[in-house]
MILUMTOR-753065 format. One record per residue (C-alpha): residue number from 1; residue in one letter; y, x, z. Coordinates in steps of 0.1 Angstrom, whole numbers. Example, Ala and Ser with C-alpha at 12.3 -4.5 7.8 and 13.67 -1.06 7.14 Angstrom:
REM residues 2
<1, "A", <-45, 123, 78>>
<2, "S", <-11, 137, 71>>
This chain:
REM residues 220
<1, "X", <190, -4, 115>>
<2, "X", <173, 24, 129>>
<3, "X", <141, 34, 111>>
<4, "X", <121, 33, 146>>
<5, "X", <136, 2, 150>>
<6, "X", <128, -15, 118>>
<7, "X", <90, -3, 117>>
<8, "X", <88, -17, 152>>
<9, "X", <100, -49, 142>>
<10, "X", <80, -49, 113>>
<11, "X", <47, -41, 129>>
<12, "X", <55, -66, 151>>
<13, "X", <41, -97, 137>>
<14, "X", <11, -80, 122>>
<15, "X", <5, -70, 160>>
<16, "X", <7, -108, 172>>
<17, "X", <-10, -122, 145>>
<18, "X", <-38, -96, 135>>
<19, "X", <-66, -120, 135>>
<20, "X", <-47, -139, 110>>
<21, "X", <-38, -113, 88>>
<22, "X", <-74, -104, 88>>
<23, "X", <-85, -139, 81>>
<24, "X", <-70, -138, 51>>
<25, "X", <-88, -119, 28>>
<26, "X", <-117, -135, 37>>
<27, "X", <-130, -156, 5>>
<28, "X", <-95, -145, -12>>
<29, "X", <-90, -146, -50>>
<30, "X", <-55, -120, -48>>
<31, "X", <-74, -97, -25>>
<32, "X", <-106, -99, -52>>
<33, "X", <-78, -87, -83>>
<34, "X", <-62, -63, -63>>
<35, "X", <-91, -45, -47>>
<36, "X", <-106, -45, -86>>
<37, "X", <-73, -32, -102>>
<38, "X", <-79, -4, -76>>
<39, "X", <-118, -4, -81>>
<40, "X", <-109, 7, -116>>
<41, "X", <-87, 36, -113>>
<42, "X", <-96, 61, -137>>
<43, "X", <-85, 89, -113>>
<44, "X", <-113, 102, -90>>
<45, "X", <-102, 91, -55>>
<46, "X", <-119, 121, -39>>
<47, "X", <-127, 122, 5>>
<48, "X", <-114, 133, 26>>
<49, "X", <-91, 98, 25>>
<50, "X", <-64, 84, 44>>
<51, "X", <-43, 47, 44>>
<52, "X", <-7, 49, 58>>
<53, "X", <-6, 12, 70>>
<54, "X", <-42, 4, 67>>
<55, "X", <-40, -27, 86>>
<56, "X", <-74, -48, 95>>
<57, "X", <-87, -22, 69>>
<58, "X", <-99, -43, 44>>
<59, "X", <-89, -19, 13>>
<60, "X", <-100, 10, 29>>
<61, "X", <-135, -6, 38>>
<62, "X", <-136, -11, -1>>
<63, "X", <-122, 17, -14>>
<64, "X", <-143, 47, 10>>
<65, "X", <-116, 56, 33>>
<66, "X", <-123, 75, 59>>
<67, "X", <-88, 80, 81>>
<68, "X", <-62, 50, 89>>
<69, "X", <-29, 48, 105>>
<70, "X", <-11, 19, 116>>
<71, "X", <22, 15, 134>>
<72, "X", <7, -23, 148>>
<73, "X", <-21, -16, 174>>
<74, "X", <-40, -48, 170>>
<75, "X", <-52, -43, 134>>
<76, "X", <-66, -10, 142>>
<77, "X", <-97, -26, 161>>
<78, "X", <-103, -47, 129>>
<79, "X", <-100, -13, 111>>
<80, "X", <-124, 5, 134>>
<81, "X", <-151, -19, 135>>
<82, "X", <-151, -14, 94>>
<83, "X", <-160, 24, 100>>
<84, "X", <-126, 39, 93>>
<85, "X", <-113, 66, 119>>
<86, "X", <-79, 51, 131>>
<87, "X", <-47, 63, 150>>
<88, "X", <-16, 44, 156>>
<89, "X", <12, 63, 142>>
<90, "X", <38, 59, 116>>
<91, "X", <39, 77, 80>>
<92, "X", <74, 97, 88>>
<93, "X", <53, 114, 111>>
<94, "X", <14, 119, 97>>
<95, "X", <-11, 132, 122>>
<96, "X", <-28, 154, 105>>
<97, "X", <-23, 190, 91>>
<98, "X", <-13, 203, 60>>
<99, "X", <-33, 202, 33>>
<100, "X", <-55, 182, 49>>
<101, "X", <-61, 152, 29>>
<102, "X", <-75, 148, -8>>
<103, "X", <-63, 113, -14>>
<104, "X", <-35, 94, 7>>
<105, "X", <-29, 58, 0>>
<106, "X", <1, 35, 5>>
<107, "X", <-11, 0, -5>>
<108, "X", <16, -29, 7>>
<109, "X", <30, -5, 26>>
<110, "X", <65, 7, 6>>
<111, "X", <85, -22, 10>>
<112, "X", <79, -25, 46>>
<113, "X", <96, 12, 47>>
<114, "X", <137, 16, 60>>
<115, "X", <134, 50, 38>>
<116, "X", <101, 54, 15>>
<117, "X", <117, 97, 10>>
<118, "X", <109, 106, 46>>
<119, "X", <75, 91, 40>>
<120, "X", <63, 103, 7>>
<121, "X", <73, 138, 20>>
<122, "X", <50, 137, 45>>
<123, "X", <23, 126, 21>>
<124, "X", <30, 155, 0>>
<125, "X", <27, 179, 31>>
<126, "X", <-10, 165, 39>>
<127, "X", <-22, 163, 3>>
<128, "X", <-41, 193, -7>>
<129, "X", <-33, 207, -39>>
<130, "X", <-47, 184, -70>>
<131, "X", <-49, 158, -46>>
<132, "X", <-38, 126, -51>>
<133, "X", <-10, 96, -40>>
<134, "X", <-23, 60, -44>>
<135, "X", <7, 35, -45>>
<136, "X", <0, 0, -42>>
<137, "X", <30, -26, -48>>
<138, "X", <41, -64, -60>>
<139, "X", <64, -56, -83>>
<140, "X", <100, -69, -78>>
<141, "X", <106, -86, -106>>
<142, "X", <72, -104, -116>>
<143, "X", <67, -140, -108>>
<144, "X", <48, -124, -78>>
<145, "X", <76, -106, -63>>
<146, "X", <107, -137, -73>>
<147, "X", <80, -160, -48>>
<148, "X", <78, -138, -22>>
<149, "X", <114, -128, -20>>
<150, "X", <122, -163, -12>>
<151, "X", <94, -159, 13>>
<152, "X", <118, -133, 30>>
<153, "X", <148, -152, 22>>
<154, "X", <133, -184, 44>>
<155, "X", <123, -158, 71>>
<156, "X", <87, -161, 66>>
<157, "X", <71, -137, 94>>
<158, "X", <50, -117, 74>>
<159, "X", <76, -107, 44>>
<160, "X", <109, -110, 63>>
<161, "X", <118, -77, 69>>
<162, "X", <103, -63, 35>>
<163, "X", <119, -52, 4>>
<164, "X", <105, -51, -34>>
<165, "X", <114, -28, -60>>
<166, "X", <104, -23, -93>>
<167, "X", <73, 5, -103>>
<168, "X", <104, 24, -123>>
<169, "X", <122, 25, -89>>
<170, "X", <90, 35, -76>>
<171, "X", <82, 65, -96>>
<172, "X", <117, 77, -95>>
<173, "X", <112, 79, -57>>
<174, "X", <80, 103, -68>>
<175, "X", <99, 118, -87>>
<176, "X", <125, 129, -62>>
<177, "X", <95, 135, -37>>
<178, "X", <79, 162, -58>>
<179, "X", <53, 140, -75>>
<180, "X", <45, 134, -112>>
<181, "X", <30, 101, -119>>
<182, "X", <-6, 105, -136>>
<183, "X", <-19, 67, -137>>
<184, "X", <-10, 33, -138>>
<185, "X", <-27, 4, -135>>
<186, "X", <-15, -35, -139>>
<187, "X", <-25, -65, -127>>
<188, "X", <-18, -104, -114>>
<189, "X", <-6, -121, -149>>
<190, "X", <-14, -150, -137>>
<191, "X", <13, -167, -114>>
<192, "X", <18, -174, -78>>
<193, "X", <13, -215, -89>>
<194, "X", <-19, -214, -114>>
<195, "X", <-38, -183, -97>>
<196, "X", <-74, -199, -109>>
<197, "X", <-96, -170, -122>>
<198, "X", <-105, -137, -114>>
<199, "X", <-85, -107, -137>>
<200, "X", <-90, -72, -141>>
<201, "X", <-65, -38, -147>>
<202, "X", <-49, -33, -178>>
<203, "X", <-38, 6, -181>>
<204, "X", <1, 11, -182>>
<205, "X", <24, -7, -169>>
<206, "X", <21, -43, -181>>
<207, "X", <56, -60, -179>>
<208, "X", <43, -95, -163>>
<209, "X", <22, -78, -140>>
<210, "X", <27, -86, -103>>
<211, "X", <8, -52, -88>>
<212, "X", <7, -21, -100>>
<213, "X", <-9, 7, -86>>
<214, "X", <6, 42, -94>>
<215, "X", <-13, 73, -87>>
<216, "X", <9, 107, -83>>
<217, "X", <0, 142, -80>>
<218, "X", <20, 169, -62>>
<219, "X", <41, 193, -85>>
<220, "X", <28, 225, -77>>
């Protein structure tokens, strides 16, 4: 599949169904632990910020984010009413100048990507130096990502055309990018079927864990 193809089809149900999608995280226990897991970063997440795939903007509301692309038009208004400066536009092709950005974030977004190199290079070209490279993901092989794999497997319309990896496939893509990975953060222990209480971060990668955030800087 084409990669313009596959983001289009992709976007497309977050476009349809934005309200939703936004709806969601309203009063949401999994949106609580994984805006606190990236709450509690170590890292400085310095301005200015930007969210390839920010969506209704609901993490980027929390989290100080002043810029927001989207390749799904309809969350954007969502986005905008929450203060962040949005474009619709896809992370193969940022925007935005050089050097532009101190912190870029891709929270969700990785396994909704046909080929995450193309986009990670572009994240490297707008991060200044010392800057920084916030990855979000369910990792592929927690309890968290076996659920939602059969999610994709029974066509569900929000998960059906993503794909999970695991963080070590994840930081080899930084890797290969030009990034070295300074931070990691776990969280989610609990599983899909007795989520009951709120959890916070554990540093490291936690083997359990269904997200982990990985923050990369750009090799000089």
């Amino acid at each position: 599949m084409e990669k313009e193809t596959f983001w289009r089809q992709a976007a497309r149900v977050f476009d349809e169904r934005a309200g939703e999608y936004d709806a969601w995280f309203e009063e949401s226990l999994l949106f609580a632990i994984e805006r606190a897991a990236l709450q509690e970063l170590v890292t400085p997440l310095l301005s200015p910020k930007l969210e390839i795939g920010v969506g209704p903007g609901r993490f980027a509301e929390a989290l100080g984010v002043e810029f927001g692309i989207d390749p799904a038009l309809a969350p954007l208004a969502f986005a905008g009413k929450r203060g962040v400066r949005v474009g619709q536009a896809v992370g193969e092709a940022l925007p935005f100048t050089g050097q532009s950005m101190q912190t870029v974030l891709l929270l969700f977004t990785f396994c909704f990507l046909a080929d995450p190199r193309p986009v990670l290079q572009e994240c490297r070209r707008v991060l200044k130096p010392g800057g920084h490279l916030v990855l979000g993901i369910i990792a592929a092989d927690s309890s968290w990502g076996r659920m939602l794999r059969k999610k994709k497997e029974a066509g569900h319309p929000f998960y059906r055309h993503a794909g999970f990896y695991r963080p070590e496939e994840v930081e080899q893509y930084l890797v290969g990018s030009g990034f070295v990975v300074e931070e990691i953060r776990s969280s989610l222990m609990q599983p899909p079927e007795s989520l009951r209480e709120m959890e916070h971060s554990r540093a490291g990668l936690v083997s359990q864990a269904g997200f982990v955030v990985l923050v990369a800087g750009p090799v000089p």
